[in-house]
C-alpha positions as CSV (number, residue, x, y, z in Angstrom):
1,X,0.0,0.0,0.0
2,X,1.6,3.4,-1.2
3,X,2.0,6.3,1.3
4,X,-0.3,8.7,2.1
5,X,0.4,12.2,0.7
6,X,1.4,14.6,3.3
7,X,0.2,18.0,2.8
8,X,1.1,20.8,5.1
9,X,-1.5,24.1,5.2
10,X,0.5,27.3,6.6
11,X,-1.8,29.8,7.5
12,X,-2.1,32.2,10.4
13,X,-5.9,31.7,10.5
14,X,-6.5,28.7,12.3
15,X,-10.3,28.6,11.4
16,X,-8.9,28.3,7.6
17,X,-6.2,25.8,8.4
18,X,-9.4,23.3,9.7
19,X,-11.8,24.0,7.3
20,X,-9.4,23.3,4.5
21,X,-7.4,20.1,6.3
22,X,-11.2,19.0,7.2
23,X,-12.4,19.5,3.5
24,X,-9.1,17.6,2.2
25,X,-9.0,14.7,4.5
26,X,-13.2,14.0,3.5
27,X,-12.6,13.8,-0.1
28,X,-8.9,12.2,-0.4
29,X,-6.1,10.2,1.8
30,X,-4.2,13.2,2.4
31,X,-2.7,13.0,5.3
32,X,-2.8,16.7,6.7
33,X,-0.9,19.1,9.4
34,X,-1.1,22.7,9.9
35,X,1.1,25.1,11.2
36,X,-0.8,28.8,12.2
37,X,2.5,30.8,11.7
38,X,5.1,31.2,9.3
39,X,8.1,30.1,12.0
40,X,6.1,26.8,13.3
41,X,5.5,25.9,9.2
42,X,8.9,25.8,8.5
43,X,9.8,23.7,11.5
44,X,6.8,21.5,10.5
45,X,8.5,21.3,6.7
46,X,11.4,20.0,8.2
47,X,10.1,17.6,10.5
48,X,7.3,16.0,8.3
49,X,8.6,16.3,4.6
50,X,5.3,17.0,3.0
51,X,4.6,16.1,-0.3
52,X,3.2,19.4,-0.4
53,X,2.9,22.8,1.2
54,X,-0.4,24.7,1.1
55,X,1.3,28.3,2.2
56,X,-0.8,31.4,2.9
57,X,1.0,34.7,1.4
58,X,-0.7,37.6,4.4
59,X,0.5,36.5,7.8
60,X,1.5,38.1,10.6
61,X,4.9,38.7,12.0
62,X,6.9,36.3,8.6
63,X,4.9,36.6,5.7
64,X,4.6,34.0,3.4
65,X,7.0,35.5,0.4
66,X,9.0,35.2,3.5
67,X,8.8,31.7,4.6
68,X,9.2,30.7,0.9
69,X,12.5,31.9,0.5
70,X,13.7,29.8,3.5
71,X,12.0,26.9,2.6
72,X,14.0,27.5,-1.2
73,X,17.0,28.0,0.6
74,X,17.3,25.3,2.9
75,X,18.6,21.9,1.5
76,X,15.8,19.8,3.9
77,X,13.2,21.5,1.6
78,X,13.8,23.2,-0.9
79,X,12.5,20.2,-3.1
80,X,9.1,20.1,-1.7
81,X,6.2,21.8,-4.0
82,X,5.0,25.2,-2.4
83,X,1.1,26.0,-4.0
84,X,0.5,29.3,-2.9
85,X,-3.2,29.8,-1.5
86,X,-4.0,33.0,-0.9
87,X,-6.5,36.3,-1.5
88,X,-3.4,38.5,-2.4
89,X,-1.8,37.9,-5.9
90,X,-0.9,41.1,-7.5
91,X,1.8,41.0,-10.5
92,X,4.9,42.0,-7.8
93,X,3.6,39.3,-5.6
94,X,3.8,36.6,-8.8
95,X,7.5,37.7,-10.0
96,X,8.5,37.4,-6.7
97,X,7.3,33.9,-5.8
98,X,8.1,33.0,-9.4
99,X,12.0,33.8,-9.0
100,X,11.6,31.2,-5.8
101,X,10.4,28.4,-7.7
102,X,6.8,28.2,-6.6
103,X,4.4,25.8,-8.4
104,X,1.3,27.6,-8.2
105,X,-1.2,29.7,-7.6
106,X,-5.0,29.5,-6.1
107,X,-7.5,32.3,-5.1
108,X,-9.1,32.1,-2.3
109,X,-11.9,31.0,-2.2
110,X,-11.8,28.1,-3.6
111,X,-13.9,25.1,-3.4
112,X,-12.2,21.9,-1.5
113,X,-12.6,19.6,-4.9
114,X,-10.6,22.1,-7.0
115,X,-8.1,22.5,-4.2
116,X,-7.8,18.8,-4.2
117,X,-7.2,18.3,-8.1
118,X,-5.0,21.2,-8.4
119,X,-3.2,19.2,-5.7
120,X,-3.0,16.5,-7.7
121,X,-1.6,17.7,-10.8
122,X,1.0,19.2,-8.5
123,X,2.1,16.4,-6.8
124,X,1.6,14.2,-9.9
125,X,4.1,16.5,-11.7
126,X,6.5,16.3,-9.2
127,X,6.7,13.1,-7.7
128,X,5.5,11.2,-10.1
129,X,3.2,8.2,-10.0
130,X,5.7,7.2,-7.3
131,X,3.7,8.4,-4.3
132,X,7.2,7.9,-1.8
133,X,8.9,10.8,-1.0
134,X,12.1,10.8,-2.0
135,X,14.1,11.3,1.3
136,X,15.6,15.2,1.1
137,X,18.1,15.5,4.1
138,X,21.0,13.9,4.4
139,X,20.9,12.4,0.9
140,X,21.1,14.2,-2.7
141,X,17.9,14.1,-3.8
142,X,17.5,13.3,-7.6
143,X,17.1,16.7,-9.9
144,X,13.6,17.9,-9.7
145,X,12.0,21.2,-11.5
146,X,13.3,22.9,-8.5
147,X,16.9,22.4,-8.7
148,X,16.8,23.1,-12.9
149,X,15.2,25.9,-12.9
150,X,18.1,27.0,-9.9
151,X,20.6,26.0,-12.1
152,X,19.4,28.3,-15.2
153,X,18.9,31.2,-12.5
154,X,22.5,30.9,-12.0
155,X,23.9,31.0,-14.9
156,X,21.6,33.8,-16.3
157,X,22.3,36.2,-13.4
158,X,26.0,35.3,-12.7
159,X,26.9,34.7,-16.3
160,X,27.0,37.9,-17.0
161,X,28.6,39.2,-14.1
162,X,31.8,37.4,-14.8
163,X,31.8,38.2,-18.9
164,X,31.4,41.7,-17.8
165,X,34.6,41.9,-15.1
166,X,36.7,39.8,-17.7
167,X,35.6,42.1,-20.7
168,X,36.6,45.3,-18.4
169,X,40.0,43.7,-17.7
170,X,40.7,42.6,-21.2
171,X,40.2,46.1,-22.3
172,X,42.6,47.5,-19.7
173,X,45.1,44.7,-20.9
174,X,44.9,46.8,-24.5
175,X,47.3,49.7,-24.7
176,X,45.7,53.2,-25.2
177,X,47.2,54.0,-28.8
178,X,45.1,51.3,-29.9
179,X,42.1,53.0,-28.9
180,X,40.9,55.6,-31.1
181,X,41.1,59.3,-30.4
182,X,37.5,60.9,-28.6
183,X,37.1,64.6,-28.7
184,X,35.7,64.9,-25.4
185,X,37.1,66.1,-22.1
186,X,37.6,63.2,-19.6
187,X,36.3,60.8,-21.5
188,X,38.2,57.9,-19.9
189,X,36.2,59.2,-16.8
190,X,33.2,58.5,-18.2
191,X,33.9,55.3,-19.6
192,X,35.1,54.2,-15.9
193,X,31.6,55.3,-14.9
194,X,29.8,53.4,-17.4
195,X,31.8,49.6,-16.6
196,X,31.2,49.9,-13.3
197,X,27.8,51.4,-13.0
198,X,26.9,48.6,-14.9
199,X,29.2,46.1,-13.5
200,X,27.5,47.1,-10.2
201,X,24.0,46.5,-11.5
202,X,25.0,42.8,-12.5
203,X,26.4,41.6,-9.6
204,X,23.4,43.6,-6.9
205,X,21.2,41.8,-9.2
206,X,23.1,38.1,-9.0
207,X,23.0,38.5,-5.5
208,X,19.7,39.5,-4.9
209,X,18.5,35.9,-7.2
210,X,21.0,33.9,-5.3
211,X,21.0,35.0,-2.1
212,X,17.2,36.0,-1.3
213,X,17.2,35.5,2.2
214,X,20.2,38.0,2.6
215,X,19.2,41.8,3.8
216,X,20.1,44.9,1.2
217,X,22.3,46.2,3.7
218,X,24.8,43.1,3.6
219,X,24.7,42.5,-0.2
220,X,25.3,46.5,-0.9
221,X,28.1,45.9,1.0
222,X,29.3,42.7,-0.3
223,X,28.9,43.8,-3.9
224,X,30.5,46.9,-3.4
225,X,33.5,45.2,-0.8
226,X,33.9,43.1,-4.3
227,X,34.0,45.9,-6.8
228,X,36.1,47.8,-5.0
229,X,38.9,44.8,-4.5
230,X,38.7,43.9,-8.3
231,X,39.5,47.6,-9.7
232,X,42.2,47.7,-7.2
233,X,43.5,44.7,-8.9
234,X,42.4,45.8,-12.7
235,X,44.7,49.1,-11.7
236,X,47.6,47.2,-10.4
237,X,47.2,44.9,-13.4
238,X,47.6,48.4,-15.6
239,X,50.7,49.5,-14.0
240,X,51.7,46.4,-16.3
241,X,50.7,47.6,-19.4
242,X,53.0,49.6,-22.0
243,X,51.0,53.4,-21.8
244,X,49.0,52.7,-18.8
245,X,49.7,53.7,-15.1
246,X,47.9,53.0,-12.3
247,X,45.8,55.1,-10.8
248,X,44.1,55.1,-7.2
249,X,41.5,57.8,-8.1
250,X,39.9,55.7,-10.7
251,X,39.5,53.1,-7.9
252,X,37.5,55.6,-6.2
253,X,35.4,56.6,-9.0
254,X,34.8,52.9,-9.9
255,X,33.6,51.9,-6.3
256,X,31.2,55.3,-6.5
257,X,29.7,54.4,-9.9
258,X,29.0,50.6,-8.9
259,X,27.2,52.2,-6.0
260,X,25.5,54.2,-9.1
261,X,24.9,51.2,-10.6
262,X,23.4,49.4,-7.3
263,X,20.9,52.5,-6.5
264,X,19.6,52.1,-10.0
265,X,19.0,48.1,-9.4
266,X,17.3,48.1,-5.9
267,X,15.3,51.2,-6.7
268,X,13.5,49.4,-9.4
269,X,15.8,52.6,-12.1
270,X,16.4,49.9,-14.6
271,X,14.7,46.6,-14.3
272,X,14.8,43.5,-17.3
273,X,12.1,41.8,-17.5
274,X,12.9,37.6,-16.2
């Protein structure tokens, strides 16, 4: 006899949590637990490896965009499906869950035998007809949905990052007679400005899709700890080159105009559509 399908409901409204794990346990073999806050759902995730997660979005105190990116950044579950059930779905909401790998989306209210087939597809799609949970700690868990879709993430937001820093050192490896002659007053200036605002940009943005869990305040100053200690290097790497000279002022410049580049990012400036 297969398993029964563990589904775990997180939802601050403990009147929801029953109705629903009442509703799904009349109609199917789910076996289902609820957790009435975002901290005691995660700790339930971990301890009972649903097949599923049923995760409200409002809560109080850890919202559920919240609780999602822990549960996608912790090994123990980041391979369990997250169906977000909830009143609130407005399009920042859905690019937000979407960049951490949630499998769907259902309006409340919704009746208990759509809930259950929507759960089934889910599950389905995941596990397979295989109704075993593949065990997630402690082992590597075979690649799912989850783990691909990770993969692609990084490459498409760090990809970039590193053809940028080795195009910028590449042309500071080229001598300046080769370059040709610009009628315009600092204009070396401004090209510093332009790498590194941009170079700033990139990496802000890698960090922010890699590291979601992560506060502004310590990716600021990791990206710009990082900046800073390559164009110290990409101007000692100059002092190398026949008509270039090192120069600590366009370190400073560079560090200011990846900061440039970082305001732009987390203030929404200039935003590319995932």
């Amino acid at each position: 006899m297969s398993e029964k399908k563990k589904i775990l409901i997180i939802d601050d409204e403990k009147s929801v949590c029953d109705v629903v794990k009442k509703g799904l346990e009349l109609i199917s073999d789910f076996d289902v637990s609820i957790a009435t806050s975002g901290k005691a759902g995660i700790i339930a995730a971990k301890q009972i490896r649903p097949h599923l997660i049923l995760l409200d979005i409002r809560m109080s105190r850890m919202d559920g965009i919240e609780v999602l990116k822990i549960l996608k950044s912790d090994e123990s579950t980041i391979g369990i499906p997250v169906v977000m059930l909830t009143a609130v779905l407005n399009g920042s909401t859905k690019e937000e869950c979407n960049r951490l790998y949630d499998e769907m989306y259902i309006e409340k209210p919704v009746r208990i035998t759509v809930l259950k087939t929507k759960i089934d597809e889910v599950i389905r799609r995941k596990w397979g007809e295989d109704d075993t949970l593949p065990i997630l700690h402690g082992h590597k868990h075979p690649k799912t949905r989850h783990e691909n879709k990770r993969f692609k993430i990084a490459i498409r937001f760090w990809a970039p990052v590193f053809l940028w820093a080795a195009a910028i050192f590449y042309l500071s490896s080229i001598s300046p007679e080769y370059f040709p002659q610009v009628p315009i007053q600092h204009a070396d200036k401004i090209v510093h400005f332009i790498e590194y605002a941009v170079f700033g940009w990139l990496l802000i943005r890698a960090f922010k899709h890699s590291r979601p869990r992560v506060g502004d305040v310590m990716l600021v100053a990791a990206s710009v700890i990082l900046i800073t200690a390559f164009a110290m290097s990409d101007e000692w790497h100059q002092s190398f080159v026949h008509g270039r000279v090192g120069d600590f002022s366009d370190v400073v410049l560079d560090t200011i105009s990846s900061g440039v580049g970082i305001f732009f990012y987390l203030t929404g400036g200039i935003r590319i559509k995932k």
